[in-house]
C-alpha positions in Angstrom: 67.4 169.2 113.1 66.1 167.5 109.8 63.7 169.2 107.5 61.3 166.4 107.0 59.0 167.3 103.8 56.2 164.9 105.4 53.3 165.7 108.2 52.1 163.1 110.0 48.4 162.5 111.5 46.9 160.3 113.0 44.2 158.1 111.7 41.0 160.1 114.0 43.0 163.6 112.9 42.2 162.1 109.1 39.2 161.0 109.8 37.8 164.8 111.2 39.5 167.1 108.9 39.3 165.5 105.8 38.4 168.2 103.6 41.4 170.4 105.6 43.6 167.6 104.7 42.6 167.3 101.0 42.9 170.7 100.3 46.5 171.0 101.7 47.5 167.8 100.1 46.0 169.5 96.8 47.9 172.4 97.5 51.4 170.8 97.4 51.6 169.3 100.6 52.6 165.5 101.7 50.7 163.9 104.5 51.4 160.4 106.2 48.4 158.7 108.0 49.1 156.3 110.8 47.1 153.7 112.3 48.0 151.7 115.3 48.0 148.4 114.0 48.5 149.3 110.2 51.2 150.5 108.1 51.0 153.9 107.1 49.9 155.9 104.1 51.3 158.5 102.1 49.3 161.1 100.6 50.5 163.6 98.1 49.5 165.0 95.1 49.7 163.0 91.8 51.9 164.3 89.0 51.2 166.8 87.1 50.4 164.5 83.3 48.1 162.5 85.4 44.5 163.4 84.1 41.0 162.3 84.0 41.2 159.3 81.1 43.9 157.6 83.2 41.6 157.8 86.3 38.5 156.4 84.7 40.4 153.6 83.1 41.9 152.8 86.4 37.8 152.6 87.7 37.2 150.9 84.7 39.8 148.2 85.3 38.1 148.0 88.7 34.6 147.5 87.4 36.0 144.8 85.1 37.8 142.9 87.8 35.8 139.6 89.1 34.3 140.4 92.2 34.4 137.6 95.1 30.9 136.8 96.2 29.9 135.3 99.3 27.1 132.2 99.6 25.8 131.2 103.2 22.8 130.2 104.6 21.1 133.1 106.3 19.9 130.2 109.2 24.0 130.0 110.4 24.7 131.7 113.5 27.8 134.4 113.4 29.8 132.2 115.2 29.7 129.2 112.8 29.8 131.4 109.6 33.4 132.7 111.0 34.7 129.5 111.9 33.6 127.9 108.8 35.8 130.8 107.7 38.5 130.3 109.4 38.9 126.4 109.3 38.6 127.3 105.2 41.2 129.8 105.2 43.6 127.5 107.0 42.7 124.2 105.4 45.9 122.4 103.8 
């Protein structure tokens, strides 16, 4: 038998106990997340140098990142707004 240093949980599990999971992930623990149709996640604590001034320039990198923004005519039905989205996306 292995001794697998991981638990795994679904995505619903995550989704109902997350302050459970945050406090064992806090504690030392790693925990992968799965997802039917999505890869899954790791999550384990982060290393011990990692403090607050890294985290808020990460956000601040965030903040200053161009931010996509949507036009459309609020008139266009839901099902022309995602063709139009569609045929766009796969236009040569």
């Amino acid at each position: 038998m292995t001794n697998n240093p991981y638990h795994t949980i679904g995505a619903k599990k995550f989704r109902e106990n997350l302050e459970e999971i945050f406090d064992k992930v806090n504690s030392g623990q790693s925990i992968i997340v799965s997802h039917r149709f999505k890869k899954p996640i790791k999550l384990e604590p982060l290393e011990r140098g990692f403090n607050e001034q890294k985290q808020l320039l990460g956000l601040k990198a965030f903040d200053a990142s161009t931010k996509k923004t949507y036009e459309f005519n609020k008139n266009t039905t839901l099902k022309q707004l995602y063709s139009d989205s569609i045929a766009k996306k796969y236009a040569r």
